[in-house]
C-alpha positions in Angstrom: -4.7 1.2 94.0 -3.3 -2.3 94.6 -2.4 -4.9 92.1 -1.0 -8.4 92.3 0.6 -10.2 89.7 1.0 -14.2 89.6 2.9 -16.3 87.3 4.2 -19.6 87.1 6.4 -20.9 84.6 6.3 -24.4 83.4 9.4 -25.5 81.3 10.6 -28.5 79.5 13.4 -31.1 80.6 16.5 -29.4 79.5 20.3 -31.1 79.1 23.2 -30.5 80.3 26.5 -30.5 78.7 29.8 -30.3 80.5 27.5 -28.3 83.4 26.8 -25.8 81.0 22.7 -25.0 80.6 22.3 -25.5 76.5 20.1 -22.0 75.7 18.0 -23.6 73.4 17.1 -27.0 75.6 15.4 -24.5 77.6 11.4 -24.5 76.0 9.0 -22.6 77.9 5.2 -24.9 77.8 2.8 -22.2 79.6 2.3 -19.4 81.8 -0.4 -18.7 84.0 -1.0 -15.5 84.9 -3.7 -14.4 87.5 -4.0 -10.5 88.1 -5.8 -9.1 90.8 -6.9 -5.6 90.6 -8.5 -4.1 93.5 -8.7 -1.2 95.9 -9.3 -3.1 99.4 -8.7 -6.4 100.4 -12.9 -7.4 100.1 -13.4 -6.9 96.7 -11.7 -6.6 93.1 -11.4 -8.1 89.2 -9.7 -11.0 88.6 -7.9 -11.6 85.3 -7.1 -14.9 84.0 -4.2 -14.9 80.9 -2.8 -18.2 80.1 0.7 -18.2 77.6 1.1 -21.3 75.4 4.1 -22.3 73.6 4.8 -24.7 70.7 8.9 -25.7 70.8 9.6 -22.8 72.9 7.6 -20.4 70.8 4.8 -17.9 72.0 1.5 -19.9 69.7 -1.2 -17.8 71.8 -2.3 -15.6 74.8 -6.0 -16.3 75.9 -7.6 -13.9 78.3 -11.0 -13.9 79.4 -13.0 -13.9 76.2 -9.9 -12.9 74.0 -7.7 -15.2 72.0 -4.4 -13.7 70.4 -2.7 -16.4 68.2 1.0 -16.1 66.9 1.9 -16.9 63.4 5.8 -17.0 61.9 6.9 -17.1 58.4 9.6 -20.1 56.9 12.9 -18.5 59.1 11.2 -18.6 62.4 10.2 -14.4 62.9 7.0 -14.0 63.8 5.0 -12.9 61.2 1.6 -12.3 62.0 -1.0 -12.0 65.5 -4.4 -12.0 65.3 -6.1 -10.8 68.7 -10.1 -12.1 68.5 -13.3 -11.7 71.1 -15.3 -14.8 71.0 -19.3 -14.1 70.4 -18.1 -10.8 68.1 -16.9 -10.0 65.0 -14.2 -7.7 66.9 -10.6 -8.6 65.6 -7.4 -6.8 65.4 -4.2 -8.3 62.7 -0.6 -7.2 63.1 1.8 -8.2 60.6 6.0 -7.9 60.5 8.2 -7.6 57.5 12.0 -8.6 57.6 14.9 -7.6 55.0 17.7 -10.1 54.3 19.1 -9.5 57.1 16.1 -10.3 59.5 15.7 -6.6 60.7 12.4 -5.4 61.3 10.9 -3.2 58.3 7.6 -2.9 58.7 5.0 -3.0 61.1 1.4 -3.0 60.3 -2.1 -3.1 62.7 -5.4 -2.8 61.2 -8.0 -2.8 64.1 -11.5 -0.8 64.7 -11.7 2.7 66.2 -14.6 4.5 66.4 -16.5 2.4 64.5 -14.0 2.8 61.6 -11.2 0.2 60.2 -7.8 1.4 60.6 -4.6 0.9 59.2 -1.8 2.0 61.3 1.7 0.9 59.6 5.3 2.0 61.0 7.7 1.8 57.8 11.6 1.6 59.5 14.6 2.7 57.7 18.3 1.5 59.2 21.1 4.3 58.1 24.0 3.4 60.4 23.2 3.5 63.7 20.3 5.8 63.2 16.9 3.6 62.9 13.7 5.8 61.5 10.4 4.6 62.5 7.4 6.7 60.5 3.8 5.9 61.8 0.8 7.0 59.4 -3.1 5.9 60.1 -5.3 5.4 57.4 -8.0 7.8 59.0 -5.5 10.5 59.7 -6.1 13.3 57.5 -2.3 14.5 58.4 -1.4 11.0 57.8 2.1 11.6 59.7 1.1 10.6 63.5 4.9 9.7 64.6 8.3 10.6 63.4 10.7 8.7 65.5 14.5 8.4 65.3 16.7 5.6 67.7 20.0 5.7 68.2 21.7 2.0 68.4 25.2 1.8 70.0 26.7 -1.9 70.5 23.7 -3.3 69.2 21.7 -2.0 72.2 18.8 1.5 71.3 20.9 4.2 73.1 18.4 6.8 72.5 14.7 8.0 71.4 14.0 11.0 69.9 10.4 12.4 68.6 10.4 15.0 66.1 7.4 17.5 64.7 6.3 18.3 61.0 9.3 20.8 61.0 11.2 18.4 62.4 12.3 19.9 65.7 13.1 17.6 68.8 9.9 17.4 70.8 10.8 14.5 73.1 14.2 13.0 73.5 14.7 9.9 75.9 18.1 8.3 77.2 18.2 4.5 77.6 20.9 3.1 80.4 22.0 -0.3 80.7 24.4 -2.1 83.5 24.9 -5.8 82.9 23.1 -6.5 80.0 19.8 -5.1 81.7 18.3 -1.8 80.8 18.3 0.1 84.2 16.8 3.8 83.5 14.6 5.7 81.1 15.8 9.1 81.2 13.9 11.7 79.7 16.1 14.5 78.2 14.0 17.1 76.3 10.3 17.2 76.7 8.8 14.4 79.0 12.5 15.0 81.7 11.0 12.4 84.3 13.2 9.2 84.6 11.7 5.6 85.1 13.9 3.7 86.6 14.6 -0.5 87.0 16.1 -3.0 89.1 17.1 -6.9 88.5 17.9 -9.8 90.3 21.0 -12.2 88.7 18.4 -15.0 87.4 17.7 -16.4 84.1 14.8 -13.9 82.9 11.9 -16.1 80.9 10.7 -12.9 79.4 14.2 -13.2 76.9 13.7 -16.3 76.0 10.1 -15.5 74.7 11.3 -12.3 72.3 14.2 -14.0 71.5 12.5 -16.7 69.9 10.1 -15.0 68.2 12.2 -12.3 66.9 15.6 -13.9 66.2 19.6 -12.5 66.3 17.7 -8.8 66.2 15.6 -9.0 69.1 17.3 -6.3 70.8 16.5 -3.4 68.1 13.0 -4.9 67.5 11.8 -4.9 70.7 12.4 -1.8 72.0 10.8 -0.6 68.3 7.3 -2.4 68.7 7.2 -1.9 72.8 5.0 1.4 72.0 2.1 -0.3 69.8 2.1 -3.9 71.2 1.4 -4.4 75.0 2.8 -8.2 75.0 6.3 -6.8 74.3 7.7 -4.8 77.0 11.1 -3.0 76.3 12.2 -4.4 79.4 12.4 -7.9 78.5 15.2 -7.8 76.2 17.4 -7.7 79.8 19.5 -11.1 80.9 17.8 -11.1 84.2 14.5 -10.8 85.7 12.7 -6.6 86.8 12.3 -6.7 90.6 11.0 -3.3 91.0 10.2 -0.1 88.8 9.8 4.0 90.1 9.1 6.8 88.1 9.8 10.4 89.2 6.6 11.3 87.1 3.2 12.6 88.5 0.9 9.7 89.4 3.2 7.2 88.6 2.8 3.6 89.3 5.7 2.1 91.4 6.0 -1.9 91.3 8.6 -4.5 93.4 8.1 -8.3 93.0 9.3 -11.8 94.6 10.5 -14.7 92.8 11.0 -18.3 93.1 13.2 -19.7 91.1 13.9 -23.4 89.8 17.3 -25.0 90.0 18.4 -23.8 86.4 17.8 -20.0 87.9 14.8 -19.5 85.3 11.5 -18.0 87.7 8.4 -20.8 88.6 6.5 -17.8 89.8 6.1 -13.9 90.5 4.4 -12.0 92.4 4.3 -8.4 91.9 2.9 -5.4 93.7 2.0 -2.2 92.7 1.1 1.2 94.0 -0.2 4.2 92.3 0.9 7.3 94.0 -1.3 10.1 94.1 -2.9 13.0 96.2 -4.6 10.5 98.2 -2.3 8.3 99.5 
């Protein structure tokens, strides 16, 4: 299976000061992205997603018939995203929950499945450098789905680890950085395969999006909401820009892309390809 990715990124005027590129002069204004999935070259789906921004912060993501909107409370965090289908009644909420010291607390989804509302909330607890994220469902008659511990060391999530009901180690996952950019996920105990990343030495886009929307702790958040929301990838908490991804699991999906760049270094488009390995290729 073949996929192509392509996005181009439109940003405001920035300033300059003594050469130096001020951060926050930088404001992304929209991203298109086209997607192109298909297995020969004759026929396939396209995907339209366009990314709007108000002052440099993510306002909505419209795809196809779907329209997710982005809400933040009085310090700037997001606070709330509402993801609706035009012509239904179909709609999913999430809403965030700070402490004083604008780390994540609480994460909270209520969408359908199966016909059914759901409430799926994450409640996070910070004890040193150990962060506990607890997942229950509202339709879960064991009400515990996740028990998840990270380990933070200099401010970046070192490590993942998934325990059972008796609170055994099921899955344990090493993170590896190397300038800033997080390089390899490597599977310890359980799920051993490795995913592993590469970067170029540009300005990546993708940080300036979650740092924006999730302040001075985007680098804990991130990593902790990457597993329930699609639109945050772990990944883009890295300085620079992926140009490829491998996996040493079965079936996985390998990826490389191209960039152009603008003369500030930040990308004005992508193009990515991926390749699903499998007994037929």
């Amino acid at each position: 299976m073949k996929i192509y990715f392509i996005a181009i990124f439109l940003m405001a005027s920035p300033r300059f000061v003594q050469s130096q590129i001020l951060e926050n002069s930088v404001k992304l204004k929209q991203i298109n992205v086209v997607k192109t999935n298909f297995r020969n070259l004759k026929s396939g789906e396209i995907i339209n997603k366009t990314i709007l921004f108000k002052e440099g912060k993510l306002l909505s993501i419209k795809t196809s018939d779907v329209l997710q909107s982005f809400f933040y409370n009085p310090k700037g965090l997001l606070d709330m995203t509402v993801k609706e289908r035009q012509g239904s009644n179909w709609k999913e909420v999430v809403n965030y929950a700070y402490n004083k010291e604008e780390q994540l607390v609480k994460f909270t989804k209520k969408y359908e499945e199966g016909g059914e509302l759901v409430t799926k909330t994450v409640a996070i607890t910070y004890e040193g450098s150990r962060v506990k994220a607890v997942t229950k469902k509202s339709n879960s008659h064991q009400t515990l789905i996740e028990d998840i511990e990270y380990i933070v060391e200099n401010g970046l999530v070192a490590r993942r680890s998934s325990r059972d009901r008796n609170q055994q180690i099921v899955n344990k996952i090493e993170y590896v950085y190397f300038k800033d950019n997080i390089v390899r996920h490597k599977g310890l105990i359980g799920d051993k395969s490795m995913k592993n990343y590469t970067f170029d030495d540009k300005n990546s886009a993708d940080l300036l999006i979650v740092k924006n929307i999730f302040g001075q702790n985007y680098k804990v958040i991130v990593p902790l909401i990457s597993f329930h929301e699609e639109e945050f990838d772990f990944e883009s908490i890295s300085n620079n820009n992926k140009l490829s991804f491998t996996s040493t699991a079965i079936n996985a999906n390998g990826k490389s892309g191209k960039y152009k760049y603008n003369n500030l270094n930040y990308p004005v488009s992508c193009s990515l390809y991926r390749r699903k390995w499998d007994s037929k290729n």
